[in-house]
Structure formats: structure tokens, C-alpha cells
N, C-alpha and C positions, 0 to 999 in steps of 0.2 A: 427602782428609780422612776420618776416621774417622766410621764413622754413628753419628750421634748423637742421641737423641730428649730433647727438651727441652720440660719442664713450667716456664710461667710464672705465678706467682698475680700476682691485680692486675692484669690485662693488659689490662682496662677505661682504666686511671687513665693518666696524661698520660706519664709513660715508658712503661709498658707498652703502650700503644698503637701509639707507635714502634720500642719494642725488639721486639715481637710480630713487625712487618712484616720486620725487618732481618734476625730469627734467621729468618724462613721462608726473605726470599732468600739466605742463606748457605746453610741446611745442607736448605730443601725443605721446601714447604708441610707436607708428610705429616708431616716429624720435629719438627713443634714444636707443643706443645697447651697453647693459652691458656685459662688459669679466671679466672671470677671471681665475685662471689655474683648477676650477671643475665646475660644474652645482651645481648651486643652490638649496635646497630640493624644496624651492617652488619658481615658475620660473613666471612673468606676462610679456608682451613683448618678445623682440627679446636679445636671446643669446647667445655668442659665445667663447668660450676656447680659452684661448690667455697667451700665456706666454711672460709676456712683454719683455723676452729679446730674442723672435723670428721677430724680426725687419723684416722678408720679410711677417710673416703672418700679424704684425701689418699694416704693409704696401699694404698686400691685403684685408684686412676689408675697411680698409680707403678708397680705390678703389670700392669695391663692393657697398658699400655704402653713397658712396660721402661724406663721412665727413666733417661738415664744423667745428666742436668744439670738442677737445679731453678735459675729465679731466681726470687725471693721476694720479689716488688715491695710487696705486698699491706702498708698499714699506715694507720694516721691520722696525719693531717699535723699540724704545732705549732699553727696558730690552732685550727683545729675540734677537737684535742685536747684541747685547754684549756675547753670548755665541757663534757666530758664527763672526766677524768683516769682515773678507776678501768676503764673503758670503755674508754679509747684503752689503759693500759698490759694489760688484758687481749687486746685483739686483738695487738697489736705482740707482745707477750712470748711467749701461746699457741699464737701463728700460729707464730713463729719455729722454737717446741720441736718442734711436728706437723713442722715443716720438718725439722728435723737430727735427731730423731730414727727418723723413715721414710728420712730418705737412710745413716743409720749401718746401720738395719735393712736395707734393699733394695740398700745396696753401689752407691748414688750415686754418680758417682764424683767430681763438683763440685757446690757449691753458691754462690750470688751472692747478696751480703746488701747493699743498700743501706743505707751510715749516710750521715748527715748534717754541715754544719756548725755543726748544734743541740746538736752534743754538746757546742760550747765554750759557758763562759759570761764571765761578768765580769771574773774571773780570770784569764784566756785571753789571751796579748798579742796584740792584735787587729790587729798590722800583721804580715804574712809570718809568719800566724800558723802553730810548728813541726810538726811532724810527730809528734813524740812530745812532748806538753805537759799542764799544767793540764789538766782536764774537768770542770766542776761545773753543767754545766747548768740552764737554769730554768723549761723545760719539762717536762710528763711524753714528750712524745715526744722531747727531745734524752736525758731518761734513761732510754728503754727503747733508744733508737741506741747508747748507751754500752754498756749492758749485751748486747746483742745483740752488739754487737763481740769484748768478750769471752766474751761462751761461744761464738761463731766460736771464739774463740783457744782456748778450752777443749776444745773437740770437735775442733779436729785436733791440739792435743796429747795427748788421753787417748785417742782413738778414732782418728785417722789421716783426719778427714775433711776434705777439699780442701773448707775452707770463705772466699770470697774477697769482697773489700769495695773501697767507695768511698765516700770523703764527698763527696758529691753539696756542691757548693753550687749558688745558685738555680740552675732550671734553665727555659730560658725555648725554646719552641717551639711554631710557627703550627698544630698539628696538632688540638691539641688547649685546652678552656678553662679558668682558673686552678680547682686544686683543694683550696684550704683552706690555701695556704700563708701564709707571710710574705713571702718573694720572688715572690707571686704578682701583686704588681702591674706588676712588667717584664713581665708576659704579655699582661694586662688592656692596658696601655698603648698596646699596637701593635694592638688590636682598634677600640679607639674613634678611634685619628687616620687609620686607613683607612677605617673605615664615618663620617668626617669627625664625630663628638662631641667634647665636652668630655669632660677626662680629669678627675678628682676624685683624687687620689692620698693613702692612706693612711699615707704617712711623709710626714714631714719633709724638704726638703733639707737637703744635707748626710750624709746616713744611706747611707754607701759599703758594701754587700756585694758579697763576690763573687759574680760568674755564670758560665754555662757556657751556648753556645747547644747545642740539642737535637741538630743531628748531631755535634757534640764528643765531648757525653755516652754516645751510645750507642757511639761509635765505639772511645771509653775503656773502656767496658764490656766490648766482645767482646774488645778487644787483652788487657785484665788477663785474662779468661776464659781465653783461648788461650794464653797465656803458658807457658813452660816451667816446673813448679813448683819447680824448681830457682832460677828469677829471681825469685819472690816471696818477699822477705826481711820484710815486714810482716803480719802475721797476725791484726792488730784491725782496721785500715779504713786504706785512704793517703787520706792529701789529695791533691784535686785540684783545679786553678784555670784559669779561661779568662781573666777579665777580674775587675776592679773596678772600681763607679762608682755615684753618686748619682742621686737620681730626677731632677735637673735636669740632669747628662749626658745621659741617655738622651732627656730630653724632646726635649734642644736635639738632640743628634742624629739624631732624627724632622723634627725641624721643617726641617732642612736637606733634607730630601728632601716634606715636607711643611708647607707656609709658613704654612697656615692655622692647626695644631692649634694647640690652646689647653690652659694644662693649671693645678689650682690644686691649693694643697694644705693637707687635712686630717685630720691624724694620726689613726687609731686607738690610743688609749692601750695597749691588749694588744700589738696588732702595733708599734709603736712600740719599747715595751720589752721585747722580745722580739729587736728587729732589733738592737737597741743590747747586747745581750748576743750578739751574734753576731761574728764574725772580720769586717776590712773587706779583709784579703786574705792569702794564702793561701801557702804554702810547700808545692809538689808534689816538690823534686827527688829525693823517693827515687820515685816515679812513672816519675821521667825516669830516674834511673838504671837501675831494675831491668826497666821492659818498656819501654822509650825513648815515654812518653808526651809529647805534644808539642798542645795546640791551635791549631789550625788558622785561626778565629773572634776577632776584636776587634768592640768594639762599632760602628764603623761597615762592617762585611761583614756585621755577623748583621743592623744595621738594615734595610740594603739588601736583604738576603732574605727579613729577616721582611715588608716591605712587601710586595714582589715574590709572593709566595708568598698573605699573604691577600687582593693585588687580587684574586689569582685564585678565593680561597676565595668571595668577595662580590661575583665577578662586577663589581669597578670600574672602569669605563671610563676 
């Protein structure tokens, strides 16, 4: 494997976390350096403070360290964005440019852009929702994911920059705790019927989005990374899909491994309408076609590990 040294922003936040660990053991603690705007409580490798909309420090990391791959995790999620709009699309959009414009300059030779399934909105056929479709979002972070997709598509066609995408839908993993999402109560979930609480959930049943459990995700991640660019025929974001299903699937599927939990539910009117302008499932096959993506995870494998995984985090007997 070629040496590679890889700057990740965001590597605080709930993929970065995990994707942080994965690219150290692929490519060696030494070639991978996680920023983010604090130090991490507990730190393995090389660290460094970076606020991604200081475009001259991001641009002297890249320098210190010859960067040859950014991923760009760093952004505000749809609910917490939403309380702030002018705020979220300035970090998402500024952050971005510092991104692709130091890798155009420093001769990057990839970059990783996560978009979402926030880009669709109402408009959007929400079952096996296609690949190339409607977009009219009604977030400001599913409309900086759009826009971010395409000036991806802008900057490797007017500059030649390997710039590479996924729309993440939820994405749910014991590692780390919910970060301002809207799919963030699949996360939440599996937290309180291991530490044995009441589950309070903020949709509705009935309310099907897709998921992705967290080793899928990053696993999809490195494969599209690696990928021949020769096999990448999509150049704003692919869809990609694990599962779908409602907060009363997931519940009942806990409670099959956990008899006691208890769970009720009451909607957040934002998060609500937010989830209801989102896809309830998802059409990956140009994914499958061009780098042979495939999930691994259905909801009752990921339930069984999410449990398995935070007895261990909480110490449950």
C-alpha cells in the first residue's frame, strides 16, 4: 500500500471517532492526523486544533505533514443546525472551501466529503429513494450537503480534484453518544434499555428512515476511498443503504433480547418534520455496481452487537 498520510477534521464527532481508529490501523498510527476545535479526553496518535474555517492553519498542517488525503467529517448536524442557520451554513460551506481549496493548492490527491440523506426533501420519492433525483431540502444543513456535493462535482471537473462522497443515512454506533441528529434517537435507544431506563422517543411510529450500523459505514467509506478512480462514475455523493425501519421496530427488536425495556413516544415537532421530509429507503445500486458495496448488518445483527458492545461499555452484569 502506498504511504499515505491522512488529515481528518471532525475526528472528535461520532464517525470521526471511529473512522480516526480504522484509518490509523490500515495505513499506521503515524500517517493519520486527527483535528478538531479541542483535544480529545483520550488521545492515540498525532493531534492537532484546527478550526476548519482557519483555512491558513489548515493549510499549514497540510504542509507540515504532506497530506496526501483529507476527510472532512467536520460540520453541524440538521437539528442543532436549525437553531442556529446562518452559523451552521457558514461552518459547513467555509469549512468545505478551506478544504478543496488547500487540497487544489497542496496537490491532495483525495478528498472525502460526507453528504447526507438531508439533501432530499418532500419531493423526493421516498421509497428506494433514486440515485440521481429531486433535491430540495428543508434544512440548512441538507442545503449546504447539496451544495457541498456539487462543488465536489465542480472542483474535479475544472481542477482534476479526486473529490469523493457518501450519503450517509442514519448512522448508529455504541462508540460514541447521539450528536444533534435526527436519526440520533436509534443511538439514544440502545443506551437507556442497557443502562435498563425508560426510552422517551422523539418520533412517532411509524416514521421508517434508513440506517447504516457504524462498522458498515466506515467500512463503505475506506472501500469508495480506495477505489480505482476509474470505478467512480458518480461525482456529487452515491446513495447508500443498510436497513430501514420505525422506532417500534427497533424498539421490539431490543426487547427481544431485552424483555424489560420500556419505551413511549413523544414527538419533537422540528425533528418530526424533518424526518418526514427525509427518504424511508434508499436505492444504492450504482454503489454496488461501481466499487461492489454490499452491507454486511440488518437490524437484528447490529441489535445484538449494539447490546453486546455497551454491556461491556457499562460494565453489565
Amino acid at each position: 500500500m502506498n504511504q499515505e498520510k491522512i488529515l481528518i477534521t471532525g475526528a472528535n464527532g461520532q464517525i470521526g471517532t471511529v473512522l480516526t481508529e480504522a484509518l490509523q490501523e490500515r495505513y499506521g498510527v503515524d500517517n493519520v492526523i486527527a483535528t478538531d476545535l479541542r483535544q480529545p479526553e483520550h488521545q492515540q496518535g498525532i493531534f492537532e486544533v484546527l478550526n476548519v474555517l482557519d483555512g491558513e492553519k489548515m493549510d499549514h498542517l497540510v504542509q507540515k505533514y504532506n497530506v496526501t488525503q483529507i476527510y472532512h467529517l467536520a460540520a453541524i448536524l440538521s437539528a442543532s443546525g436549525e437553531k442556529d442557520p446562518r452559523g451552521t451554513w457558514k461552518i459547513n460551506m467555509d469549512g468545505l472551501f478551506n478544504v478543496l481549496d488547500t487540497a487544489k493548492n497542496r496537490n491532495v490527491s483525495k478528498i472525502f466529503f460526507p453528504s447526507s440523506i438531508a439533501v432530499f426533501g418532500k419531493d423526493t420519492p421516498r421509497e428506494f429513494t433514486p440515485q440521481n433525483t429531486v433535491m430540495l431540502p428543508t434544512t440548512v444543513y441538507g442545503i449546504s450537503k447539496v451544495a457541498g456535493e456539487l462543488w465536489g462535482q465542480y472542483y474535479f471537473e475544472k481542477y482534476g480534484l479526486d473529490v469523493r462522497s457518501i450519503r450517509y443515512p442514519g448512522i448508529i454506533g455504541y462508540q460514541s453518544l447521539p450528536g444533534g441528529g435526527t436519526t440520533d434517537y436509534a443511538v439514544d435507544i440502545y443506551h437507556k434499555a442497557v443502562k435498563g431506563e425508560h426510552f422517551s422517543c422523539f418520533l412517532k411510529e411509524g416514521t421508517t428512515l434508513p440506517m447504516i450500523y457504524m462498522p458498515d459505514a466506515i467500512r463503505a467509506t475506506i472501500e469508495l476511498m480506495e477505489a480505482p478512480a476509474e470505478k467512480i462514475t458518480v461525482r456529487t455523493s452515491y446513495n447508500l443503504a443498510g436497513m430501514s425501519f420505525a422506532p417500534e421496530e427497533i424498539a421490539e427488536a431490543i426487547q427481544r433480547n431485552i424483555l424489560s425495556f420500556q419505551v413511549s413516544y413523544d414527538p419533537d415537532p422540528l425533528r418530526q418534520s424533518i424526518a418526514e421530509s427525509w427518504s424511508a429507503s434508499i436505492d444504492d445500486n450504482q454503489a454496488k455496481q461501481d466499487w461492489g458495496w454490499q452491507p454486511e448488518y440488518d437490524l437484528e445483527t447490529m441489535t445484538r452487537d449494539m447490546i453486546m458492545n455497551l454491556e461491556k461499555k457499562y460494565a453489565v452484569v
